[in-house]
LOPA-927513 format. One record per residue: residue in three letters; x, y, z of N, C-alpha, C, CB in turn. Coordinates in steps of 0.05 Angstrom, whole numbers, padded with zeros to 5 digits, always signed. Atoms other than C-alpha are relative to their C-alpha. Glycine has a CB too. Example, Ala and Ser with C-alpha at 12.3 -4.5 7.8 and 13.67 -1.06 7.14 Angstrom:
Ala+00018-00024+00000+00246-00090+00156+00018+00024+00000-00020+00001+00025Ser-00016-00024-00001+00273-00021+00143-00015+00022+00014+00009+00009-00029
***
This chain:
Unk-00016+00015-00019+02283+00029+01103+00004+00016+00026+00027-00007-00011Unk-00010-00014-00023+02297+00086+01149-00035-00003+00015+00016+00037-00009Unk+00036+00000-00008+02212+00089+01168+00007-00026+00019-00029-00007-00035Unk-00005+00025-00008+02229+00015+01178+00019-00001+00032+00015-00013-00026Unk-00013+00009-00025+02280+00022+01233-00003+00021+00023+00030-00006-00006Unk+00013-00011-00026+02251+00080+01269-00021-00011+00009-00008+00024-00001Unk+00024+00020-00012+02188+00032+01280+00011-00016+00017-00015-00018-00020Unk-00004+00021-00006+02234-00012+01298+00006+00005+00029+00016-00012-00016Unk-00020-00010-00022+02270+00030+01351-00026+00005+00018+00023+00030-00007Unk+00026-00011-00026+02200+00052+01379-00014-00040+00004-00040+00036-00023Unk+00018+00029-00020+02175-00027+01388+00018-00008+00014-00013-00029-00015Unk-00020+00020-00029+02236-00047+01434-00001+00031+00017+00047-00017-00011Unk-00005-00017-00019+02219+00017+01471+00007+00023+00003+00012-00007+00010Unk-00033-00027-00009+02272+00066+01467-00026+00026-00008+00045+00001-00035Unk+00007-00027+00009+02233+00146+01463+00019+00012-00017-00004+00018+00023Unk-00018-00025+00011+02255+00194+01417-00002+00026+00017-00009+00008-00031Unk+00005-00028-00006+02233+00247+01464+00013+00006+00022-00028+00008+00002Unk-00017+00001-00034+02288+00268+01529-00019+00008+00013+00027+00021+00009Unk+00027-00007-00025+02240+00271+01589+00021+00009+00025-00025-00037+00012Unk-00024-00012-00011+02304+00302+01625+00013+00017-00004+00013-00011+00002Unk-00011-00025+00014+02338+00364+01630+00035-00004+00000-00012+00030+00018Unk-00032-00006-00008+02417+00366+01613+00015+00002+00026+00006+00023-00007Unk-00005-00008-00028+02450+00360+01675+00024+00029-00002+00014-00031+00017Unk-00011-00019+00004+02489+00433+01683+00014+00006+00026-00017+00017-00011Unk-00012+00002-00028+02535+00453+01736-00013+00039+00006+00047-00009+00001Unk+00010-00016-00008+02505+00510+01774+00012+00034+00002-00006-00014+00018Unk-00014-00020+00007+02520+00586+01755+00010+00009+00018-00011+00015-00012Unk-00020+00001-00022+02575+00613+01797+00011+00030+00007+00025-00019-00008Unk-00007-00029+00000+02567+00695+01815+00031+00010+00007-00019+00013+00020Unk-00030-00015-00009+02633+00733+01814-00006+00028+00006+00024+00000-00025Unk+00002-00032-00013+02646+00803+01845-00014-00004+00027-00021+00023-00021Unk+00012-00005-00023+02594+00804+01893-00003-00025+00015-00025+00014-00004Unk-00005+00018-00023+02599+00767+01961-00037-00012-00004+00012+00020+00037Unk+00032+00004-00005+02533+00726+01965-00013-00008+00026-00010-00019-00018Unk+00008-00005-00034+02532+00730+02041-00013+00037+00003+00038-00005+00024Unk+00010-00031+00003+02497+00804+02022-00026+00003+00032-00021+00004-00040Unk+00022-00010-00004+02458+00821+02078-00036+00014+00006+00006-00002+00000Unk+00037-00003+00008+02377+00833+02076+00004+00033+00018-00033-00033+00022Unk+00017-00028-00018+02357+00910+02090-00004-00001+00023-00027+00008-00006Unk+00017+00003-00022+02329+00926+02152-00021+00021-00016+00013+00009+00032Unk+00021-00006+00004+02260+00942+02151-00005+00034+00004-00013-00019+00015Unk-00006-00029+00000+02242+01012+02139-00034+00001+00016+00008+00017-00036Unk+00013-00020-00025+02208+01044+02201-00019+00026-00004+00025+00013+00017Unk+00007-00030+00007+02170+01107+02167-00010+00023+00035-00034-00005-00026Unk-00008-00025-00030+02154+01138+02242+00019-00001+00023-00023+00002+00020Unk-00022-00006-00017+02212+01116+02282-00003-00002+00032+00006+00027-00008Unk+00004+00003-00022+02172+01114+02337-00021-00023+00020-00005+00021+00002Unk+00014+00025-00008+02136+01050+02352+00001-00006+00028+00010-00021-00013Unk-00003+00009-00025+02154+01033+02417+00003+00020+00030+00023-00015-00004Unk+00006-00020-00019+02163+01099+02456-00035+00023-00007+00033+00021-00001Unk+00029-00015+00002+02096+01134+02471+00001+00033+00015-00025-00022+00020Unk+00005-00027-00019+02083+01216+02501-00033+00001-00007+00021+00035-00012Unk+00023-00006-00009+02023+01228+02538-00008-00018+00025-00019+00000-00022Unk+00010+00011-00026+01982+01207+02599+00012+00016+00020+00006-00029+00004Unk-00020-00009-00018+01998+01266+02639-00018-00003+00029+00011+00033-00009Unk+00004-00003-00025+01992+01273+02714-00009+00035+00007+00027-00013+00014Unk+00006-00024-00006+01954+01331+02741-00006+00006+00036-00025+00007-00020Unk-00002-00017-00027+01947+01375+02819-00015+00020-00003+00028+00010+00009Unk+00004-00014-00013+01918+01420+02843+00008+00020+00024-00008-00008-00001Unk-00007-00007-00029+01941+01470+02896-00003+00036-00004+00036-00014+00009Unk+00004-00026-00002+01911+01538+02912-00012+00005-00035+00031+00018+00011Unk+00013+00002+00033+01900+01568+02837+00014+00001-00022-00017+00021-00007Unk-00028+00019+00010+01960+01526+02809-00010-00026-00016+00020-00013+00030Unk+00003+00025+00005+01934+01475+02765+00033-00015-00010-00024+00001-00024Unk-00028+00009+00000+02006+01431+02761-00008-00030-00024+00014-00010+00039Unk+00012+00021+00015+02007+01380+02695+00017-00010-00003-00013+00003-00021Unk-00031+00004+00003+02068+01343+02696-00006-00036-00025+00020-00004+00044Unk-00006+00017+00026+02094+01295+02626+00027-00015+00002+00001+00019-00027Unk-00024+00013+00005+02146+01234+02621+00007+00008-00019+00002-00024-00002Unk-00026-00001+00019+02201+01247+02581+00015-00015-00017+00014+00003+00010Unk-00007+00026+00002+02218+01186+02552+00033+00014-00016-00028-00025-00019Unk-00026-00011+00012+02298+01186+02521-00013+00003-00031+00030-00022+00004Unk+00006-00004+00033+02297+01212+02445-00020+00026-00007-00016-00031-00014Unk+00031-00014+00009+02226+01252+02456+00014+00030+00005-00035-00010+00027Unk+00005-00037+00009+02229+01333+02436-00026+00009-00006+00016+00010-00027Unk+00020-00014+00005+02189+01379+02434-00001+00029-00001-00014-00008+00013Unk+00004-00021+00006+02161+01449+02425-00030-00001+00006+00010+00007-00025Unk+00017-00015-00019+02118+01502+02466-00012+00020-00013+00013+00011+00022Unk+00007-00022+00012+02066+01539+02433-00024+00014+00013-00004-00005-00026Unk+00015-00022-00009+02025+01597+02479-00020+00006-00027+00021+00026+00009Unk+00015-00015+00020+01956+01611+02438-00024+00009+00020-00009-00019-00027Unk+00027-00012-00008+01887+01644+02450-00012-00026+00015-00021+00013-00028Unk+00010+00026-00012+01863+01571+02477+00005-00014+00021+00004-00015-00012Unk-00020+00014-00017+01920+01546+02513+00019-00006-00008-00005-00019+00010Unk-00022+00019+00001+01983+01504+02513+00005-00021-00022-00001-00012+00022Unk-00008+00014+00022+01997+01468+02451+00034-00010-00005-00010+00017-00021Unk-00023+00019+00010+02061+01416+02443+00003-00012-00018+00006-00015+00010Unk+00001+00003+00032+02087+01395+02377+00022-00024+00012+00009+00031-00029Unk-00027+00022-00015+02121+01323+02403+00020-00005-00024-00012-00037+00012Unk-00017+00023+00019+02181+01288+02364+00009-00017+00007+00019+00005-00011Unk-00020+00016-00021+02212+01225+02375-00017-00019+00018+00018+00022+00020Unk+00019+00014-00021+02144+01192+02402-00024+00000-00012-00003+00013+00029Unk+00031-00003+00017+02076+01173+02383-00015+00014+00019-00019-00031-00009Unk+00017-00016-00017+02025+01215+02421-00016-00018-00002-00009+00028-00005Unk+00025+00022-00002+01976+01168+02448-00022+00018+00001-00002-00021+00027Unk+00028-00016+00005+01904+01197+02426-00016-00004+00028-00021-00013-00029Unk+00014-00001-00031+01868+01221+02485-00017+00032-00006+00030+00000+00032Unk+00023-00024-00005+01801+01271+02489-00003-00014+00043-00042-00007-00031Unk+00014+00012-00023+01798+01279+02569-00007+00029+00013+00020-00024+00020Unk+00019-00016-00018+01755+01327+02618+00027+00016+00014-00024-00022+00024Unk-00003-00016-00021+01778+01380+02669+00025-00021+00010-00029+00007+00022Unk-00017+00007-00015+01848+01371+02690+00005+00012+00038+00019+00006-00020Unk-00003-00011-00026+01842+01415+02749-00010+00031-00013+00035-00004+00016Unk+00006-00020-00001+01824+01487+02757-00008+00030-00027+00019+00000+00016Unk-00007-00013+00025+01854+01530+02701+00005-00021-00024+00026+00017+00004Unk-00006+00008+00018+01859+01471+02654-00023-00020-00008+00024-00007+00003Unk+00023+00011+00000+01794+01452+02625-00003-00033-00024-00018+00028-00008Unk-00004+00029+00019+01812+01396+02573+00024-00007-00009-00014-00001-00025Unk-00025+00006+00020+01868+01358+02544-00011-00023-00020+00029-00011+00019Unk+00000+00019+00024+01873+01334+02474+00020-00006-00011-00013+00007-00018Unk-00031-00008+00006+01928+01295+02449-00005-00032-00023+00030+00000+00038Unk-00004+00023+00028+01945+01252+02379+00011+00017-00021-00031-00017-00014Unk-00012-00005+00025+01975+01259+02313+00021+00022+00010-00021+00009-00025Unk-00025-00012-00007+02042+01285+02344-00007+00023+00019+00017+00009-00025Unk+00010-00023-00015+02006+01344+02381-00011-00008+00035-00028+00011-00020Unk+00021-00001-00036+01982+01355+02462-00010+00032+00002+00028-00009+00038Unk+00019-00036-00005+01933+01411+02477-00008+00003+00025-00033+00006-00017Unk+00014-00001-00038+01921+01434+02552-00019+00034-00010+00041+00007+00040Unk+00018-00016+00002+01860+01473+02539-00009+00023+00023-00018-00017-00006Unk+00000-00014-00032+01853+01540+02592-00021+00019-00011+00033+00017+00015Unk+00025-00021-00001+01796+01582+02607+00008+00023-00014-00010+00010+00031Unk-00009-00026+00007+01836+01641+02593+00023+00005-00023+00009+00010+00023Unk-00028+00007+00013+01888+01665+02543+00029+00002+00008+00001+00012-00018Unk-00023-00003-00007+01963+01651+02540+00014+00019-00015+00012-00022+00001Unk-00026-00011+00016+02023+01702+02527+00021-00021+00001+00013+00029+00011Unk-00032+00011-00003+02099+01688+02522+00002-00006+00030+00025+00026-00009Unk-00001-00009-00037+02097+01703+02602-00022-00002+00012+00008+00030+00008Unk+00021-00010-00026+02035+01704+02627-00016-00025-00009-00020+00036+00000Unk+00018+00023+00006+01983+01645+02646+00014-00031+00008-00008+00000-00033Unk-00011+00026-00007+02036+01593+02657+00024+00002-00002-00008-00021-00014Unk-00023+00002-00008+02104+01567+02664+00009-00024-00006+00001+00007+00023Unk-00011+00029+00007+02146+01508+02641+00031-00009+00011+00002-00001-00033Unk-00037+00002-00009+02213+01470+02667-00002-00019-00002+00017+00008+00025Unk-00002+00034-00001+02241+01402+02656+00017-00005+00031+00022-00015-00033Unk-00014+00014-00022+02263+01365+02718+00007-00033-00007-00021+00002+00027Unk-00005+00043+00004+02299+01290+02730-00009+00004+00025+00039-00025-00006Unk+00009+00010-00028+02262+01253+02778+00017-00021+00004-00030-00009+00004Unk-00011+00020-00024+02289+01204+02832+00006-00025-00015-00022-00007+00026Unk-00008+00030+00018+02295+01140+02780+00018+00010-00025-00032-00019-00014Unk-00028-00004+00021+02338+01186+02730-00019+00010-00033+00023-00040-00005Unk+00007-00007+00024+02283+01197+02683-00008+00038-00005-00025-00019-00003Unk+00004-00034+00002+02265+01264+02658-00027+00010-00006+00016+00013-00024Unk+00027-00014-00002+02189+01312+02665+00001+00024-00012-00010+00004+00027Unk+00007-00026+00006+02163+01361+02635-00026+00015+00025-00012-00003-00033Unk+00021-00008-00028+02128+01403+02691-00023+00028-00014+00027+00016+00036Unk+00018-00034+00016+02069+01466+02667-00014-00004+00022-00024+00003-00038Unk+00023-00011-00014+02037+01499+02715-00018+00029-00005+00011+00002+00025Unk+00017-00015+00008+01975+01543+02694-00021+00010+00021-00011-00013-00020Unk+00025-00011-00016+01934+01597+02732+00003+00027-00018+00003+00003+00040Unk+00009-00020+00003+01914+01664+02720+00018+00032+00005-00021-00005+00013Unk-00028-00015-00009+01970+01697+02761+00023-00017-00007+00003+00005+00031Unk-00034+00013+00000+02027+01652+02747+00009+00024-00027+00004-00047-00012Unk-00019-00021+00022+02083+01693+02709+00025-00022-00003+00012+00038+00018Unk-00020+00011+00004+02140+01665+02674+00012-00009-00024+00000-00013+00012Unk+00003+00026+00013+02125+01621+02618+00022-00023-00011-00014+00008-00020Unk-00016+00018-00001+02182+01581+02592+00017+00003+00020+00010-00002-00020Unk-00021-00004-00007+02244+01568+02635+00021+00012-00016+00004-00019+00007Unk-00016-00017+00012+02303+01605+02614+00009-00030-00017+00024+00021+00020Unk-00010+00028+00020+02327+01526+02587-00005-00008-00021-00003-00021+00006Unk+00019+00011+00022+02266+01513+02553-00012+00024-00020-00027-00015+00016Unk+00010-00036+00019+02257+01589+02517+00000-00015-00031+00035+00037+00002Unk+00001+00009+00025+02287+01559+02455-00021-00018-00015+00020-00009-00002Unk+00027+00011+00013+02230+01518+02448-00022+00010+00000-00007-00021+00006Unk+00022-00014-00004+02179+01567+02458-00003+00012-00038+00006+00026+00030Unk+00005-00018+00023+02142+01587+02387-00026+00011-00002+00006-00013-00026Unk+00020-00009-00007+02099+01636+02375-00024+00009-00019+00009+00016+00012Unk+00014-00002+00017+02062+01616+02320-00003-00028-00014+00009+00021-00015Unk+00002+00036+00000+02033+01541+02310+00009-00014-00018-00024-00012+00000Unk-00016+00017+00033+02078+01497+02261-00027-00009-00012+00027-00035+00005Unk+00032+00013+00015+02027+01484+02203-00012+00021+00002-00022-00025+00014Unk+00023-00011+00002+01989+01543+02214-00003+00019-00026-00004+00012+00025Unk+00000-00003+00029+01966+01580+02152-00003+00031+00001-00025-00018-00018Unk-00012-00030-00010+01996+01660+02154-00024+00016+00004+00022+00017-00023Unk+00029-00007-00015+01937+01705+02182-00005+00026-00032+00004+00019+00047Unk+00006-00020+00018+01909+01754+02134+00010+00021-00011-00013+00007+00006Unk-00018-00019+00005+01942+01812+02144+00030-00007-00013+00004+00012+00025Unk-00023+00010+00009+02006+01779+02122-00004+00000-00037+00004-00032+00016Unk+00008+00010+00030+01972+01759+02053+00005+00016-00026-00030-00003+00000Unk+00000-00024+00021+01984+01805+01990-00029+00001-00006+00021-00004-00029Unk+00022-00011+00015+01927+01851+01971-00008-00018-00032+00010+00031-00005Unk-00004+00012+00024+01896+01823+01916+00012+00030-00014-00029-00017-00014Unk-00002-00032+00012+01907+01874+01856-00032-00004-00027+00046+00007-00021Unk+00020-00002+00014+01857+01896+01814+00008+00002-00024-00016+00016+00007Unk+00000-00002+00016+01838+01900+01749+00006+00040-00018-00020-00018+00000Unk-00002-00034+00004+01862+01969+01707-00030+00008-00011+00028+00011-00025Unk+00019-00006+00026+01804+02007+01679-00001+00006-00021-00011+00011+00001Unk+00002+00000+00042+01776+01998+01613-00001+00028-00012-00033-00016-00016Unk-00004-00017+00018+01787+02051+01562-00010+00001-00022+00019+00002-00003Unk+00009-00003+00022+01744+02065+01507+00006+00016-00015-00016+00001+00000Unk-00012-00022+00023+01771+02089+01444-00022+00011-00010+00017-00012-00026Unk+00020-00014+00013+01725+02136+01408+00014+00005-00034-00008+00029+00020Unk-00006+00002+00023+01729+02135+01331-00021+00014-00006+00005-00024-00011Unk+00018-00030+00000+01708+02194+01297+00001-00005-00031+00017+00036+00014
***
């Protein structure tokens, strides 16, 4: 009988099967506010939008003059080597640049991956070969000024000393620095008698 009236229930129609889900009232977080703010996006160089490089160069007598915007935020550091002038920027992307003869005493500049190189015929000391000073120009912004010859004496300004180093960040300690290796002791043969 029961066979009988579930046939019966399926020929006027009716499913046995819900084709619908429970209606449920929607779960309702407590504690936390759900106006949470989204992250901000994470920046890994910080410096997207300000750029160092594209410098301006002179001539005058045997003065090559290389002068660098300053943009706000940008630092840096002055490193005198056997080559030339090497800057270690922060605070800015160094726009990549291989370019020719800036003038006299400054035979190339190379500049990317945070670094600028003013390449000079001759070598630099602490003092000798060149000279550095920041100035504000006339619109308020701020320069870095290097002038490189053969006689110039000076090299950092007394302002800019603290950024003078005299040994290239990254560079890998020179030999003499290194520990000896050590050797092996010599071998000893027992004699059995």
């Amino acid at each position: 009988m029961l066979l009988g009236a579930a046939g019966a229930g399926l020929a006027q129609g009716s499913d046995p099967f819900v084709r619908e889900a429970p209606a449920q009232a929607a779960p309702v977080l407590q504690g936390a506010s759900a106006a949470v703010p989204a992250p901000a996006p994470i920046n890994l160089t910080g410096v997207q939008n300000v750029t160092f490089g594209s410098p301006r160069s002179s001539q005058n007598g045997g003065v090559t003059r290389v002068v660098f915007d300053l943009p706000d935020g940008v630092s840096y550091t002055l490193t005198p080597t056997f080559s030339g002038l090497r800057l270690d920027v922060q605070g800015a992307r160094v726009l990549p640049t291989v370019s020719g003869r800036l003038g006299d005493n400054v035979s190339e500049y190379r500049a990317g991956g945070g670094q600028a190189t003013l390449i000079t015929p001759y070598p630099l000391s602490l003092t000798a070969g060149w000279q550095a000073m920041e100035a504000t120009i006339g619109s308020g912004g701020r320069v870095l000024i290097l002038d490189f010859g053969a006689g110039v004496k000076g090299g950092a300004s007394p302002e800019l000393g603290k950024l003078v180093r005299t040994v290239a960040q990254g560079s890998a300690p020179s030999a003499a620095l290194a520990p000896a290796p050590t050797l092996p002791a010599p071998c000893r043969q027992a004699r059995y008698l």
